[in-house]
N, C-alpha and C positions, 0 to 999 in steps of 0.2 A: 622589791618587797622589803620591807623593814623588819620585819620578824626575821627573813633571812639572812639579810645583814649583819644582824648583831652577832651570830655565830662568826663574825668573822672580827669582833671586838678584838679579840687581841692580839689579831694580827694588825690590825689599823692603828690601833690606840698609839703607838711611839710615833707613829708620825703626824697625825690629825686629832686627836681624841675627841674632838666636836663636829667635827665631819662627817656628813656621807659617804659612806664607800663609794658611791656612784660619781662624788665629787672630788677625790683624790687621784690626781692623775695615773695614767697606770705603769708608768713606769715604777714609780713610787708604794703602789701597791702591791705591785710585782715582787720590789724590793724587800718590803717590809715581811711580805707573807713568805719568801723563803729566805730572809735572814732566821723567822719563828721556825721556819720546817727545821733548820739548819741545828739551832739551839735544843728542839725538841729530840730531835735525832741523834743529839750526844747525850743529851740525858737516858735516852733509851739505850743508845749502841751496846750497853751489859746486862741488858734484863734476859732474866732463863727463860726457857722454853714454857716453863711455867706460867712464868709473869706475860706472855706472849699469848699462848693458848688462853688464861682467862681472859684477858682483852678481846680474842677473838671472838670466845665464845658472848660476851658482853655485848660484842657488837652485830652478835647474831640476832640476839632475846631483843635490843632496841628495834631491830628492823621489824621483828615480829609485834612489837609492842605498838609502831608507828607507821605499823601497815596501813591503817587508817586514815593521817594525815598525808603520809608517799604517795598512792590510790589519788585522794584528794586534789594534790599538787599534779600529777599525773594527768587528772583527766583534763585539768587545764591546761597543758602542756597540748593533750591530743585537740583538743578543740581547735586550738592555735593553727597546729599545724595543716588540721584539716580543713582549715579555712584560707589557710596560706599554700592550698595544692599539693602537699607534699604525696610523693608518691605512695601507695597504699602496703609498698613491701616497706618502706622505711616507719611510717607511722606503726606497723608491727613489730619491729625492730626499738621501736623509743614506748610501747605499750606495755603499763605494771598492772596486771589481777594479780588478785589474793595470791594462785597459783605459782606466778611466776616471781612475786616476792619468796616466799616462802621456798622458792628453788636456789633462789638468790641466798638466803639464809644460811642455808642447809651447807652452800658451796663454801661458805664462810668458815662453818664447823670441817667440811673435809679441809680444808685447810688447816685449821686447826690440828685435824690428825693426823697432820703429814710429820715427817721428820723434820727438827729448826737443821738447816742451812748452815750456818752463821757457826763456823768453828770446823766443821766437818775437813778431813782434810782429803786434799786433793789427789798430793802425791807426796812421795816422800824416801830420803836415801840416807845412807853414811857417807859423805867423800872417804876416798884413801886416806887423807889429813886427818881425820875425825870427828870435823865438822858435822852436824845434824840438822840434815836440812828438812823443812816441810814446808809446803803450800793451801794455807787454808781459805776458807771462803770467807770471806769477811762482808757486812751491807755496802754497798750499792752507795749511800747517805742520800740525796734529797733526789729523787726522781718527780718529774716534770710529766706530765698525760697532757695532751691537746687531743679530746674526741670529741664524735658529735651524734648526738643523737640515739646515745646507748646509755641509758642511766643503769645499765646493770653492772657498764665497767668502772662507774663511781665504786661499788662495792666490791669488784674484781680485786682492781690496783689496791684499792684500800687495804684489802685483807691480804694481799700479797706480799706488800710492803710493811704491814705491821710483823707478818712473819717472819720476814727474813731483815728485821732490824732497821728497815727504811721509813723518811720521811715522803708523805707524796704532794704534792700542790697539783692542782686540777684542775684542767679549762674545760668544763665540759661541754663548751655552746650552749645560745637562746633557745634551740628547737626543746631541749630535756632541761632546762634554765631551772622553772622551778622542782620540777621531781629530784634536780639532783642536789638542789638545798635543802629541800626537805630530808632526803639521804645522807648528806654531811653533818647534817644537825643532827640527828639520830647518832651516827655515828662517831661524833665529836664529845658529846654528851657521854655516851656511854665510857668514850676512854678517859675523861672526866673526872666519871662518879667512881672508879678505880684507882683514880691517883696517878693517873699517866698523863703526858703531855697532851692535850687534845691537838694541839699544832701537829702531830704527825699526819694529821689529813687535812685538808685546809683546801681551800677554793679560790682562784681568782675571777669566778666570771662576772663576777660586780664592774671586774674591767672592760667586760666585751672583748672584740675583734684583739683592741689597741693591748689590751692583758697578755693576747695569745701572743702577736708579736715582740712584749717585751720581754716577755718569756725565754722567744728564741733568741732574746739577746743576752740574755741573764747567766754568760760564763761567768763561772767562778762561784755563782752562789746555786744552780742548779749543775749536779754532777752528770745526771743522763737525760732527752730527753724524748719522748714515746707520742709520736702520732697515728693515731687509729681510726681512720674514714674513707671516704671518700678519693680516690686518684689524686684531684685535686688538691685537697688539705694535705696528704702525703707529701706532694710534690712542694709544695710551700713550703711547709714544713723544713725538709731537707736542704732545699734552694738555699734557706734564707736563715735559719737558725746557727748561731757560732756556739751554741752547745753540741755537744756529742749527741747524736743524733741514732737511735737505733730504729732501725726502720721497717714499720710494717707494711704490707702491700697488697694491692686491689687484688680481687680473685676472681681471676678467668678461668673457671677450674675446668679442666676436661675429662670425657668417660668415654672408653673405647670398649665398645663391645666386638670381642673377636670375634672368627670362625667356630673356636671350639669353645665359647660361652656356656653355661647354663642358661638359657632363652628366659625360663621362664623366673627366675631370680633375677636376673637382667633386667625384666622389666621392673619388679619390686625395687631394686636396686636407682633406675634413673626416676622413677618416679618417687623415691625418698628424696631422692639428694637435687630435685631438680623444687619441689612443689611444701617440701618438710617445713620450711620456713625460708622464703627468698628473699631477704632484705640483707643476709649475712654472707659472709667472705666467704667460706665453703659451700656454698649452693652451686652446683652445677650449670653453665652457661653453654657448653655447647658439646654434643652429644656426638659420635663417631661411631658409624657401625661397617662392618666388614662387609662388603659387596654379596659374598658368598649366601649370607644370611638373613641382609635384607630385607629381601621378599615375605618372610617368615616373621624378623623381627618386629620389623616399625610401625605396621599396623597394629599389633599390640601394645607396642607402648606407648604408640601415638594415640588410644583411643584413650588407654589410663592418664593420660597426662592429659589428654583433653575434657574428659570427666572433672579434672581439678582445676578447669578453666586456662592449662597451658595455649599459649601462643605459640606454631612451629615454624622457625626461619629456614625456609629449606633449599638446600641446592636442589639444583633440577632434577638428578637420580631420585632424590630421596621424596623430594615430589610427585614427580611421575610415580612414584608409588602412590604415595598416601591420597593423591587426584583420583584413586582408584574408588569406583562405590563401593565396594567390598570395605574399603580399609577404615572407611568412615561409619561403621553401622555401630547405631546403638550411642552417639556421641554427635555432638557439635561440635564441626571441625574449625579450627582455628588455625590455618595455613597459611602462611605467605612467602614471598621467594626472596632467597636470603641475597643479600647483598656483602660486599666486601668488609664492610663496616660489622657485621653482626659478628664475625671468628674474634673480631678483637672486643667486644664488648662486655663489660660486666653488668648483665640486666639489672640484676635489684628490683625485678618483675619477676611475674609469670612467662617469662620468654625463654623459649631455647633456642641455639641456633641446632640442625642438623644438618650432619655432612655423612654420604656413602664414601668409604675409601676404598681401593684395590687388595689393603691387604696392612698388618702393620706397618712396617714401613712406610708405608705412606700417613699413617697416621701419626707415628711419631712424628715424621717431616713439617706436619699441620701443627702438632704440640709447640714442638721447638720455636716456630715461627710467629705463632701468637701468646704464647703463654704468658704469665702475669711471676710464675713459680711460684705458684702457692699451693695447690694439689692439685693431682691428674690420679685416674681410675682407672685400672684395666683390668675387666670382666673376660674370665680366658680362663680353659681346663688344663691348656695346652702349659706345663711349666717352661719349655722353653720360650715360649711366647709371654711369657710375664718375667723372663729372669731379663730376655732382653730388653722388653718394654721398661724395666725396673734400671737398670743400666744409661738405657738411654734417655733416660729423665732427669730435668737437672731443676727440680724443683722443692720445696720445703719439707711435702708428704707427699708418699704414694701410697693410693690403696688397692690390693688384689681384692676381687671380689669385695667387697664393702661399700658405701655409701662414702662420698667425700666430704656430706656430713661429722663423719666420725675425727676431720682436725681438729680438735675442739680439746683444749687443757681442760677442763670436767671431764672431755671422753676418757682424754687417754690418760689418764692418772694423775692431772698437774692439781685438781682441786677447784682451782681457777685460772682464768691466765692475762697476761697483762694485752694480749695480741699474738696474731701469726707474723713471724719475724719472714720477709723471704729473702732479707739480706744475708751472707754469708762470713760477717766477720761479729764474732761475740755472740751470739745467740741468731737459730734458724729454726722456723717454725714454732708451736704452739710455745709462749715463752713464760714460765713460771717461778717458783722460788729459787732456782739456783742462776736464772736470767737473771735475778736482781741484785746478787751478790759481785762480787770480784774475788782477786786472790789479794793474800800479803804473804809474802817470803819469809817464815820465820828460819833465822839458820843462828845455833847453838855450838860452842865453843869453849873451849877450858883453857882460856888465854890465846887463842891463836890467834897471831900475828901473820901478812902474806907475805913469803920472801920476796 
């Protein structure tokens, strides 16, 4: 589209200036779009918290203002996809109403009213000698996103990286292609018409597939960079990219309901986190419940979850129950017998897998084996039974009692978030403003020299 294009004039202009972005190889575009992040990103690296917060808030009132044109671009986007098959939990997943703009907005201003990052210090000492040492946060400079199919983390990363002093360049795939130009445009404009570098948010997908690849080859001019989809795109990502690579990851989340559960919160509980919205990484994929309770439980939550059109992968325990006519009353039941394949699977449907176990232990044993380490849930009164369950987890989040829903950087205080991290070096789980920074060593002296 040409209209979208030209938002990206002046990242193209040094190299091509009569060109089509669509015609500039992408290597070359890659190059040029974060040598611009690069230079925008020093120009900004000393604006206040101030000069921060109104850009933010600037880039809230655009979205709001071009809610109309986004919506627009949007429903082109869904047609697209809905003509190209895509599964029905992803097309919700890449879907903008009025609603979910204006939630997108709002996350921009909490953002805004977080504390700036970018100075804060870390940690800090006198040596014996009398050196004065501190560790502060300093940006991150040009971070790198390859996602797909989320135009709401166009406006995530954006507002994360204009907070904490970062450039971002953006691959956000064909499937959200137009909504998320229409999104940068909004948000390029607005930092603009304030007198800020608009190049702190900048797009490459004029270059397609060949963009995201040159990306991952783009050491030295991108400092970090962030894949957020699909197993797949992850695993590429990782594979093949010689930038630093932080890494987020598929969500095979699990829910154990113990012996000493709350039964009937338990139900409420997998039926949020199972049906709330399945297209996203904390959605629940496969359900555990304590032999003991069984009997009592799974008919219950088998019926609510089948009311909301769930599909249940069941072991044979947990079948032999639910095959029961009693267990199906009042619903259409949606049963089938799980296969090996279903513990490791991340639906992105209306699917659960379920499994009866002998008891925790046995349930951790299933977590450990299939896990993804992104969140696991245990529903249990019993505290010794959630300190160990909680011990024996070696994942990003755990929630007692709660929906695994709730990993989500808007839930838990981050504002927004750039991704669930489930790697364990630099940033883990939900990753926000102080995920985008680094440290620099400032250390203070009155002439010292080292013997």
């Amino acid at each position: 589209m040409t209209t979208t294009r030209s938002t990206q004039s002046s990242t193209i202009a040094a190299h091509a200036p009569t060109q089509d972005p669509a015609e500039v190889p992408a290597e070359a575009l890659v190059r040029e779009a974060a040598l611009a992040a690069r230079q925008a990103q020093r120009e900004f690296a000393g604006a206040t918290r101030a000069v921060k917060d109104a850009a933010l808030l600037a880039m809230a009132s655009a979205l709001r203002a071009q809610s109309g044109s986004i919506r627009e671009a949007n429903e082109e986007d869904l047609a697209a996809a809905r003509e190209a098959g895509m599964k029905e939990g992803l097309v919700d997943r890449l879907a903008l109403d009025e609603a979910r703009i204006e939630r997108i907005a709002a996350s921009v201003e909490e953002v805004a009213a977080l504390p700036d990052p970018v100075g804060q210090v870390v940690d800090g000492s006198t040596m014996p000698n009398g050196l004065r040492v501190r560790r502060l946060r300093v940006p991150m400079g040009v971070v790198g996103m390859i996602y797909e199919a989320r135009p709401n983390v166009t406006v995530d990363v954006a507002a994360l990286a204009v907070k904490a002093g970062n450039a971002v360049v953006l691959r956000g795939g064909s499937a959200a292609g137009r909504s998320n130009a229409a999104i940068v445009a909004a948000l390029r404009a607005s930092l603009s018409e304030r007198g800020l570098p608009q190049d702190l948010v900048t797009t490459i997908d004029p270059a397609g597939r060949e963009g995201a690849q040159a990306l991952m080859r783009a050491r030295g001019l991108i400092d970090v960079l962030v894949p957020r989809g699909g197993a797949g795109l992850i695993r590429a990502v990782v594979e093949n990219s010689s930038v630093p690579v932080i890494e987020t990851g598929s969500g095979n989340c699990h829910v154990y309901v113990d012996a000493s559960a709350d039964l009937e919160a338990a139900v409420g509980i997998i039926v949020n986190a199972k049906t709330q919205r399945v297209g996203v990484c904390n959605a629940a994929e496969t359900l555990l419940v304590h032999q003991d309770i069984a009997q009592e439980y799974l008919p219950a939550a088998a019926r609510a979850l089948w009311e909301r059109g769930t599909t249940l992968h069941a072991d044979d325990a947990s079948r032999a129950i639910l095959a029961a006519p009693a267990a199906g009353q009042g619903a259409e039941r949606h049963l089938v017998a799980a296969v090996e394949e279903d513990w490791g699977t991340e639906y992105g449907s209306l699917d659960l897998a379920v499994r009866v176990v002998d008891g925790l232990e046995a349930a951790i044993s299933h977590i450990r084996r299939y896990t993804t380490g992104h969140t696991e849930a245990v529903l249990a009164q019993d505290v010794a039974v959630i300190n160990r369950f909680i011990a024996a987890m070696d994942s990003a989040a755990v929630m007692v009692n709660a929906s695994t829903r709730f990993t989500d950087g808007g839930q838990l205080g981050l504002g927004a978030e750039l991704g669930i991290s489930t790697q364990k070096l630099h940033a883990r789980g939900p990753m926000g403003l102080a995920e985008l920074t680094t440290t620099t060593w400032v250390v203070e002296g009155d002439g010292h020299v080292r013997p």
